[in-house]
C-alpha positions as CSV (number, residue, x, y, z in Angstrom):
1,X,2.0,-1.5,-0.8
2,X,-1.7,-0.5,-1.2
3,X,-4.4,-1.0,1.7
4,X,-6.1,-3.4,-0.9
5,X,-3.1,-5.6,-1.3
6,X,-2.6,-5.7,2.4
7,X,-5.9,-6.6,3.5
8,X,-6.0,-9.0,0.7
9,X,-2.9,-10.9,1.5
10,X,-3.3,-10.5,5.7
11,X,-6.8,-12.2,5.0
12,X,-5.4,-15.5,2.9
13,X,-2.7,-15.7,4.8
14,X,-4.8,-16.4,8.0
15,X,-7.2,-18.3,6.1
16,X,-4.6,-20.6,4.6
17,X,-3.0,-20.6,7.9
18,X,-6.4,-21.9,9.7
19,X,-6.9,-23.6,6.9
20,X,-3.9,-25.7,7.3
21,X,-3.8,-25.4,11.1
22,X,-7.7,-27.2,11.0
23,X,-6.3,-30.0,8.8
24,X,-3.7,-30.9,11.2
25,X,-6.6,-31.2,14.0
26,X,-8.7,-33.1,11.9
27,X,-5.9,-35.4,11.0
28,X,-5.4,-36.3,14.6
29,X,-9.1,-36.6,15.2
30,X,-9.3,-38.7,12.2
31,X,-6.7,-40.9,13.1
32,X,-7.5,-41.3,17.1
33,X,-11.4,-41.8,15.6
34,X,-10.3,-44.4,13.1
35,X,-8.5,-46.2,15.9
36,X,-11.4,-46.3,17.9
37,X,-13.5,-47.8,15.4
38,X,-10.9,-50.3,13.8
39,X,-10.2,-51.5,17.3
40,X,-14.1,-52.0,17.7
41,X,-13.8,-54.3,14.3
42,X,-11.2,-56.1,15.6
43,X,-12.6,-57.1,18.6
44,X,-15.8,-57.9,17.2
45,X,-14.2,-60.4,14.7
46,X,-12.9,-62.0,17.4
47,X,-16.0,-62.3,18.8
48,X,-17.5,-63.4,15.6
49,X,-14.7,-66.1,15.4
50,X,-15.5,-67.4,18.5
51,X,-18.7,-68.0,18.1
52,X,-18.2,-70.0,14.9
53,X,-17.9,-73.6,14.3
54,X,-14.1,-73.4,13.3
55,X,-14.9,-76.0,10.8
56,X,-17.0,-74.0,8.7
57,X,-14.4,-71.1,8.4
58,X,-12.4,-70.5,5.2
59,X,-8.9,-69.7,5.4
60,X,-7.7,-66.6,3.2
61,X,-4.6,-65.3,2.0
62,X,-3.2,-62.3,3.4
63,X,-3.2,-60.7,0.3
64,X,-7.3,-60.8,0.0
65,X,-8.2,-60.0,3.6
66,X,-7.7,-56.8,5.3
67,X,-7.7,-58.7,8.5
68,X,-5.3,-61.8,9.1
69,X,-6.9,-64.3,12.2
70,X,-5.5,-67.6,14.3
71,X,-6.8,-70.1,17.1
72,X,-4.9,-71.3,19.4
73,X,-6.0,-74.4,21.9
74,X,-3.4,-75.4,24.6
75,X,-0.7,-74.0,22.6
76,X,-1.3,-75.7,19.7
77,X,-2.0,-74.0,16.3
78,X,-5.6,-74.8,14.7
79,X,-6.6,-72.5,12.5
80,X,-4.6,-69.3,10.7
81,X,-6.1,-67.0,7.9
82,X,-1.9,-67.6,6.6
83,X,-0.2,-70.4,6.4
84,X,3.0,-68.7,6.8
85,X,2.4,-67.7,10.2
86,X,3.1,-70.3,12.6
87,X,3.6,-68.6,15.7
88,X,1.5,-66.4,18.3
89,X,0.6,-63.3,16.0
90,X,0.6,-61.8,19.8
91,X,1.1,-62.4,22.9
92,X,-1.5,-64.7,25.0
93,X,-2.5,-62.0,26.8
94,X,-6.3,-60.8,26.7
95,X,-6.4,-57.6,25.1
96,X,-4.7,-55.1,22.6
97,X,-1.4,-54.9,21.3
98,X,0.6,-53.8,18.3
99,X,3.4,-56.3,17.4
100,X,6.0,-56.6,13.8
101,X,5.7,-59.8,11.6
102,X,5.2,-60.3,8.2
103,X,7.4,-57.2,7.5
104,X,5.2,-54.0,9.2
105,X,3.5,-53.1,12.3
106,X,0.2,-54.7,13.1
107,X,-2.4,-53.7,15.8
108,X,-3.8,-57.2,17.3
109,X,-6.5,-58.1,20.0
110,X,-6.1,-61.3,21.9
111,X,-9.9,-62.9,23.0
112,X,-9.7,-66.2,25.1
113,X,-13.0,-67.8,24.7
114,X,-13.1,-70.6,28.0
115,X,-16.2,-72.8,26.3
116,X,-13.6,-74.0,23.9
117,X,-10.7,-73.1,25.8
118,X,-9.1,-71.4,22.7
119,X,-7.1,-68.1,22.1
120,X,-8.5,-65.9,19.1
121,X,-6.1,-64.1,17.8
122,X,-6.9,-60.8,15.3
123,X,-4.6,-58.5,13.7
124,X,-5.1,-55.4,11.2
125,X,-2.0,-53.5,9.5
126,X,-1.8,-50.1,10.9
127,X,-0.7,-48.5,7.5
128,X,-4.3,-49.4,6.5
129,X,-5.8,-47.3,9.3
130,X,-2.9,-44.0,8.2
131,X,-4.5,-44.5,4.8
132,X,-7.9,-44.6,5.9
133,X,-7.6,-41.4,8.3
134,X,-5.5,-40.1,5.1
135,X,-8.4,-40.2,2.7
136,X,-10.5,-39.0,5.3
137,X,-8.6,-35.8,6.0
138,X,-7.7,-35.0,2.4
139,X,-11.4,-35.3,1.5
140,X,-12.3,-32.7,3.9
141,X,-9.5,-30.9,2.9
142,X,-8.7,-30.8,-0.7
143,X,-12.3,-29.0,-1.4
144,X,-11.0,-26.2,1.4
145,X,-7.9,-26.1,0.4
146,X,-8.8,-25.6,-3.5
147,X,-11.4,-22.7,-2.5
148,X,-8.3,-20.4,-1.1
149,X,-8.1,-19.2,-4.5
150,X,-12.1,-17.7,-4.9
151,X,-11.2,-16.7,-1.4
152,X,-8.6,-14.8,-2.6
153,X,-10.6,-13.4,-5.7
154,X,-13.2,-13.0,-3.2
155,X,-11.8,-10.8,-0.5
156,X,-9.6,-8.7,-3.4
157,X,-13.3,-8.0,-4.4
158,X,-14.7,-7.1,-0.8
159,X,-11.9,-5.0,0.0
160,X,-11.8,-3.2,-3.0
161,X,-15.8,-2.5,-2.9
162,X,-15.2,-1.5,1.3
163,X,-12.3,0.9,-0.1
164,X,-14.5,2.7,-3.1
165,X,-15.3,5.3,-0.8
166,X,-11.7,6.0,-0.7
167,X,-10.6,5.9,-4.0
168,X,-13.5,8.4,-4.8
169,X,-12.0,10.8,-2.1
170,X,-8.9,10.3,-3.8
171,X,-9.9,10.9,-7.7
172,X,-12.2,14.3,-5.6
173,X,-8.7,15.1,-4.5
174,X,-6.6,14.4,-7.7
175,X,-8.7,16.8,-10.4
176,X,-9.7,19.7,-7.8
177,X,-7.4,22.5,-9.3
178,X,-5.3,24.6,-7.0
179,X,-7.1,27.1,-6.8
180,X,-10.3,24.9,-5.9
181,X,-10.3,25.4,-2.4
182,X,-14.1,24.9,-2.0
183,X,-15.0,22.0,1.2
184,X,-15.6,18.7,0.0
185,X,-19.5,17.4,-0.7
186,X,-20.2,14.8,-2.9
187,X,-18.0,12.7,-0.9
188,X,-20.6,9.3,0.2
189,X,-20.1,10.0,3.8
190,X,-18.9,6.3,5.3
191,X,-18.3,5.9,8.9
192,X,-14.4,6.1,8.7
193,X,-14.2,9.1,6.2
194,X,-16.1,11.4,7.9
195,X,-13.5,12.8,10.3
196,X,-11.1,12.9,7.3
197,X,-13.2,14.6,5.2
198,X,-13.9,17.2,8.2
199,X,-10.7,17.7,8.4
200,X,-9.5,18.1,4.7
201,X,-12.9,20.7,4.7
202,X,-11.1,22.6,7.8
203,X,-7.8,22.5,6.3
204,X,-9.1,23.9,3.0
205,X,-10.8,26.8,4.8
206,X,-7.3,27.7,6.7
207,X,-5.6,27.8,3.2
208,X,-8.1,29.8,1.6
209,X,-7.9,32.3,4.6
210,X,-4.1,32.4,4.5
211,X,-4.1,32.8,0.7
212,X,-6.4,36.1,1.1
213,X,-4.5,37.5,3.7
214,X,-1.3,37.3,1.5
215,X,-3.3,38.3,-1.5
216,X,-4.7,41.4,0.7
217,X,-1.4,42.0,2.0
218,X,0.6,42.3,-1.1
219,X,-2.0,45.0,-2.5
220,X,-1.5,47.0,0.6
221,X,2.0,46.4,0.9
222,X,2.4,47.8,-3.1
223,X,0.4,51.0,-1.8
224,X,1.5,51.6,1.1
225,X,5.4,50.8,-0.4
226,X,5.1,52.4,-3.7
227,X,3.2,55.9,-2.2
228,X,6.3,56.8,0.1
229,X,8.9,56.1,-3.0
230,X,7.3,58.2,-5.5
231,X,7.6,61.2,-2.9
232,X,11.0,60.1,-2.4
233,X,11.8,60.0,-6.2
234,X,10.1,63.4,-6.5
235,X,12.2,65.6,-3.6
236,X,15.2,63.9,-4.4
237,X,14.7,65.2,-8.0
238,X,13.7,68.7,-6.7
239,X,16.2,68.4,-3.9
240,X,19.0,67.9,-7.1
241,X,18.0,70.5,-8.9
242,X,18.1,72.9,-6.3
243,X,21.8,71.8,-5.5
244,X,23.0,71.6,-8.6
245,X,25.9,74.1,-8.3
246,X,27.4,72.3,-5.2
247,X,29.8,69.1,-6.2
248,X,29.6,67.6,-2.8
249,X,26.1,67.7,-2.0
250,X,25.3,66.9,-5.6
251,X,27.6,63.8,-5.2
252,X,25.5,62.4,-2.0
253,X,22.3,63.1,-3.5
254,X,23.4,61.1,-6.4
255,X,24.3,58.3,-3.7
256,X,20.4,58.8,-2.3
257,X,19.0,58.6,-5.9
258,X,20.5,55.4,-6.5
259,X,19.5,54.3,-2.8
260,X,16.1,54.9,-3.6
261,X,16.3,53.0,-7.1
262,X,17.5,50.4,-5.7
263,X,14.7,50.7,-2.8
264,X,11.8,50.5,-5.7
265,X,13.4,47.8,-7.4
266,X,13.4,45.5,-4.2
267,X,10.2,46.4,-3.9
268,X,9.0,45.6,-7.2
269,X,10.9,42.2,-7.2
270,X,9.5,41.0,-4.2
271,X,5.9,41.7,-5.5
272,X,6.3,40.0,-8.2
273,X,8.2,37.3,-6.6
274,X,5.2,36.9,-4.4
275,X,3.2,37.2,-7.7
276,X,5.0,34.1,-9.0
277,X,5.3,31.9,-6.4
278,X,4.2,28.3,-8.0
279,X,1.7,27.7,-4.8
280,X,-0.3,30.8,-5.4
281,X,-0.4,31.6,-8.7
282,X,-3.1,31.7,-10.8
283,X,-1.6,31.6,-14.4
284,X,-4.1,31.9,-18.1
285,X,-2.2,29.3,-19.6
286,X,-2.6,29.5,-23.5
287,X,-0.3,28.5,-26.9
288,X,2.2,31.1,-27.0
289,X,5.0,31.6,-29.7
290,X,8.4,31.8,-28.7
291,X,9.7,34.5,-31.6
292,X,6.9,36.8,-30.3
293,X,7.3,36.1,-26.7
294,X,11.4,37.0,-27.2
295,X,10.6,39.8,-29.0
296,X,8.7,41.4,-26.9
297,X,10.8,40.9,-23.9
298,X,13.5,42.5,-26.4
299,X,11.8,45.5,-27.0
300,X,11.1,45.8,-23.3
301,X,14.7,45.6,-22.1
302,X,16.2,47.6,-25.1
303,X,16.4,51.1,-24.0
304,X,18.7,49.3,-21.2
305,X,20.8,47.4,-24.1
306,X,21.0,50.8,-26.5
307,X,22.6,52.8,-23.1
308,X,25.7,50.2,-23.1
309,X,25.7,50.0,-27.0
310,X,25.6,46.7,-27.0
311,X,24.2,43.9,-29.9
312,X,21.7,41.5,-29.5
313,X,20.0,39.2,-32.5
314,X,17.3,36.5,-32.2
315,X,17.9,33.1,-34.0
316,X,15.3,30.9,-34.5
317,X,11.5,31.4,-35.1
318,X,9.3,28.2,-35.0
319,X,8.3,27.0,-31.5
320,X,5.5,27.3,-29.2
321,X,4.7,26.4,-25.4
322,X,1.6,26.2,-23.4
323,X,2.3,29.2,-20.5
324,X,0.9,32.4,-19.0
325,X,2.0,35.1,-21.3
326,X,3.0,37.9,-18.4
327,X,4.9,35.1,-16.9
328,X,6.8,33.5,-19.3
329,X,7.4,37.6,-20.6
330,X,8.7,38.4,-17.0
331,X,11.1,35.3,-17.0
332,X,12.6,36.3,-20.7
333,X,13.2,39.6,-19.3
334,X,15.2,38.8,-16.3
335,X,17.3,36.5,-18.8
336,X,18.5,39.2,-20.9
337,X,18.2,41.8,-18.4
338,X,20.8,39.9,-16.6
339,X,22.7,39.3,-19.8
340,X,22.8,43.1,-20.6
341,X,24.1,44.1,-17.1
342,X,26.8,41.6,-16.7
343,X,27.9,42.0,-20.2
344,X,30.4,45.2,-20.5
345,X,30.0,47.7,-23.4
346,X,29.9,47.1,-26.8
347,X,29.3,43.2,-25.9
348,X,26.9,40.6,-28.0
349,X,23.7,39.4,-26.6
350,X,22.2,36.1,-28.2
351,X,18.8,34.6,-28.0
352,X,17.7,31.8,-30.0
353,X,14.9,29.7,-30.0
354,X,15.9,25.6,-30.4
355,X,14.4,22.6,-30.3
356,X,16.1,19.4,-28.3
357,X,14.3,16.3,-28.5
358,X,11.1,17.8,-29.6
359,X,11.1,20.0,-26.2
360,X,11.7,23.9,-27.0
361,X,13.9,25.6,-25.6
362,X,15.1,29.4,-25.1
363,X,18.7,30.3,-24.7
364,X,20.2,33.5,-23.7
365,X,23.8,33.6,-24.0
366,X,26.6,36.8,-23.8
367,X,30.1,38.0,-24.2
368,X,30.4,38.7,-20.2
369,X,32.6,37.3,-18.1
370,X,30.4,34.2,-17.1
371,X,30.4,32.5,-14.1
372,X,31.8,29.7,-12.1
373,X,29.9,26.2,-12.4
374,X,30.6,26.0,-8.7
375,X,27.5,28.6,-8.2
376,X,25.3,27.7,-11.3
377,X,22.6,26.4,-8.7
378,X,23.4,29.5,-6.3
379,X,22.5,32.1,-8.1
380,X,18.5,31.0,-8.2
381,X,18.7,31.4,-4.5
382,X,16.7,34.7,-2.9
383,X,19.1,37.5,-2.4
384,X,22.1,35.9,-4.0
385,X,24.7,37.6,-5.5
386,X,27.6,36.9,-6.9
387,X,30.4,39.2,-5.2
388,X,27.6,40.1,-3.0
389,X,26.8,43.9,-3.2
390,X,30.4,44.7,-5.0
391,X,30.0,42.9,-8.5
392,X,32.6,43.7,-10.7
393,X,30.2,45.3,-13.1
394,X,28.7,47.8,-10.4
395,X,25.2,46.9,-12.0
396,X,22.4,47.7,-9.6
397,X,20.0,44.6,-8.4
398,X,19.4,42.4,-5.2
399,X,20.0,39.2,-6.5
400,X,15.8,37.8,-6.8
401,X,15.6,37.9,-10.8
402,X,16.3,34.6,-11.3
403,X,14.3,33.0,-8.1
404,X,11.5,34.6,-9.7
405,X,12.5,33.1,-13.1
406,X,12.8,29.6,-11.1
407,X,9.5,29.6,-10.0
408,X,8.2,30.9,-13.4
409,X,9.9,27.7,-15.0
410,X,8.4,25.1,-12.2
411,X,4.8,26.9,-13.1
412,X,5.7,25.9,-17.1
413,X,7.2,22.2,-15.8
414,X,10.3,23.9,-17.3
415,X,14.2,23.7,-16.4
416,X,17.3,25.7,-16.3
417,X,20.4,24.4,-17.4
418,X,23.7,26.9,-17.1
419,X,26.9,27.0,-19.0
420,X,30.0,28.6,-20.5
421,X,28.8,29.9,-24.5
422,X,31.1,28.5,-26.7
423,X,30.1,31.1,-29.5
424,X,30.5,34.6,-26.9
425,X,32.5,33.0,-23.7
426,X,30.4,34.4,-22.0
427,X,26.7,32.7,-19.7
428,X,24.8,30.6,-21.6
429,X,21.0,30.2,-19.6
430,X,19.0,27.5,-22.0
431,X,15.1,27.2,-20.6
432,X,13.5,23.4,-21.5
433,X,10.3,22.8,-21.1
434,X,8.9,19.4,-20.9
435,X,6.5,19.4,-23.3
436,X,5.5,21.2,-26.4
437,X,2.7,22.9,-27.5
438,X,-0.4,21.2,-27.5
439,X,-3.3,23.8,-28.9
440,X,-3.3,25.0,-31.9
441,X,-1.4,28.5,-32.9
C-alpha cells in the first residue's frame, strides 16, 4: 500500500471514529440537557395550573397535548386533561417520578398547592424527550457526518501535495540512466528529504568510485596479464623449436603450450566477462540485423569449424533487434563456438534465424552428443563444466562462455531456452528476445 493511501485512510478512520465517538457524547448531553429543561416545563405547568381558576381550564385529549394534567382535592378527582384516566397519574408524593399508564413510560411531577389544598398532577411521555434529544443530535450530526466524504477527497489532496516532493525524487530516480551517477540537484530540498537525498548523493559517489577502480583495474589487469603470456607464447615457441629432435621433451612442451593457451583464454574470458557484466556495461544499442550479425560471428569462428571439417548453413534472413553490436557478436560466437567443439568431426552445425510470436529469435543447434536437461541451467554458471576438466571431446575452455552469453542476453532483455534438436540430435540453444526491433533498418 502507498504512503498516500495510508495517510489517507489512517486520517478518515480517526476522523470518522471521533466523528462518531463525539455523537455518542452529544447524544448523552442532549438527552441529560433535554431532561433538564422538560422537567423545568413540567414543573412550571404545574405551577401554571395552580395558579388558575380550575374553572376556566379546558380539558384536552391526549392525542392534542403533549402534556396530559389532573387535580386532585382530598382524594377526589376534579379535573383531568383525559377522561380515561381516573386514577393518581403518580403517586401523592411532592416531586418527580416516572410511572406506566396509558401504555408507555411517563415522567410526572407531583405539586401540592395548600391554598386550595389540591394535588397537581403533570406528566410528559419520555419517548417525546428520546425524539427530541434524537433530532437534536442528528442535526448536529448528519452535516459532520456527510462532510467525511470532502474530508476524504480532502486529505487524499493534502497528502498527495505534502508527498510531491517525493514523487519528484522518485521520477529523478526512475529516468537517471545507469551510467548517470552524477549527485542529485534539482531535488526541492523539504525538510524530510534532505538526509535522503545526502545520502543517495554519497552513495552515488561510492559507486562511481568503485566502478573506476574496477574499470582501472581491468585495463591493468589486461597489461599486466597479457605482457607475461606473450613472452610465454614466444619461448615456448623458441623453446620447441630448439627441442624438436627429442620426443620426450617435445611431448611436455606440447603439454606447456596448451597450458599457456589455456592460461590466455581464461584470461581473455574473464575480461570480457568483466566487460559484460549487465551492472557495468555501457552498451551503443542500435537496429541490428540478425543475418549479418550471424554471419559475421560465422566467419569469425570458421577457421575453427574448417580444422574439424565440419558443415554449418544459416536459415533464415529477415529479423532485427535493438542491441550493442560487439555484444550481441561475442554471444553468437560462444554459441557456435560451443557448437563446433562439442560436435565431433564431420558433424552439422545449424543457425537459423525465427520468429515466435513476433519476438526473434536465434537458434544454434548440432549433431553432438547434447546434454542432459538435468544441467540445462548449470552450464550458464562461472566455471562450469560438464565432466569438469575431462570432457569427452578433450576441447579446451573453462566453462565462462556461456555466463558471459547470460549476461549479454539480460543486457538485450533476452532469454535462453535449451533442448535436444530434433533435426541433428544434437543441443539446440534458441536466444528470444522480448521485443523486436523498433528503429528503422
Amino acid at each position: 500500500m502507498s504512503i498516500r493511501r495510508y495517510l489517507t485512510l489512517i486520517l478518515i478512520s480517526v476522523i470518522t471514529l471521533l466523528t462518531f465517538a463525539s455523537a455518542i457524547q452529544g447524544y448523552r448531553s442532549s438527552m441529560l440537557k433535554a431532561a433538564t429543561v422538560f422537567d423545568e416545563e413540567l414543573y412550571s405547568l404545574a405551577i401554571v395550573l395552580s395558579a388558575t381558576t380550575l374553572k376556566n381550564v379546558q380539558i384536552n385529549d391526549l392525542s392534542q397535548a403533549a402534556f396530559i394534567y389532573q387535580v386532585w382535592h382530598h382524594q377526589q378527582l376534579v379535573l383531568s386533561s383525559n377522561s380515561h384516566l381516573l386514577s393518581p397519574i403518580a403517586p401523592l408524593k411532592e416531586g418527580f417520578s416516572e410511572n406506566n399508564f396509558l401504555a408507555q413510560r411517563w415522567r410526572t411531577y407531583s405539586l401540592w398547592s395548600e391554598p386550595e389544598q389540591h394535588w397537581i398532577m403533570v406528566a410528559q411521555p419520555l419517548s417525546r424527550r428520546f425524539e427530541l434529544a434524537e433530532s437534536v443530535i442528528l442535526a448536529a450530526v448528519t452535516p459532520l457526518v456527510l462532510s467525511i466524504a470532502i474530508l476524504a477527497a480532502l486529505t487524499f489532496w493534502i497528502i498527495s501535495v505534502g508527498l510531491k516532493p517525493l514523487n519528484l525524487l522518485s521520477d529523478v530516480l526512475r529516468t537517471k540512466k545507469a551510467d548517470d551517477l552524477r549527485p542529485l540537484t534539482a531535488i526541492p530540498q523539504a525538510a524530510e528529504l534532505v538526509p535522503v537525498v545526502n545520502t543517495l548523493n554519497q552513495l552515488f559517489e561510492r559507486l562511481d568510485g568503485a566502478f573506476k577502480r574496477e574499470k582501472r583495474f581491468a585495463a591493468d589487469a589486461a597489461h599486466e596479464l597479457r605482457t607475461p603470456l606473450s613472452v610465454l607464447k614466444i619461448n615456448a615457441h623458441n623453446l620447441a623449436i630448439e627441442i624438436a629432435s627429442d620426443s620426450n621433451a617435445q611431448k611436455n612442451m606440447d603439454f606447456l603450450q596448451q597450458g599457456i593457451e589455456r592460461m590466455g583464454h581464461v584470461v581473455e574470458q574473464i575480461l570480457l566477462l568483466n566487460r559484460t557484466n549487465p551492472e557495468q556495461y555501457r552498451g551503443n544499442f542500435v537496429n541490428l540485423q540478425l543475418s549479418a550479425l550471424c554471419q559475421s560471428a560465422i566467419t569469425s569462428i570458421y577457421p575453427q569449424i574448417a580444422l574439424k571439417y565440419q558443415e554449418i548453413e544459416l536459415l533464415g534472413e529477415f529479423g532485427s533487434v535493438v542491441g550493442d553490436e560487439f555484444a550481441l557478436g561475442i554471444l553468437l560466437q560462444n554459441l557456435i563456438s560451443n557448437a563446433s567443439k562439442y560436435t565431433p568431426e564431420h558433424g552439422m552445425i545449424r543457425v537459423s534465424i525465427l520468429q515466435q510470436n513476433r519476438h526473434p529469435v536465434i537458434r544454434v543447434e548440432d549433431s553432438g552428443p547434447g546434454i542432459a536437461q538435468a544441467e540445462y541451467k548449470l552450464v550458464f554458471e562461472r566455471f562450469y563444466r560438464i565432466g569438469g576438466d575431462r570432457h569427452a571431446s578433450n576441447a579446451p575452455g573453462c566453462g565462462l562462455g556461456l555466463a558471459i552469453s547470460k549476461h549479454i542476453a539480460q543486457l538485450h532483455k533476452a532469454e535462453f531456452s535449451l533442448a535436444r534438436s530434433t533435426d541433428l540430435g544434437g543441443l539446440v540453444v534458441d536466444v528470444i528476445f522480448e521485443q523486436p526491433s523498433i528503429l528503422d533498418a
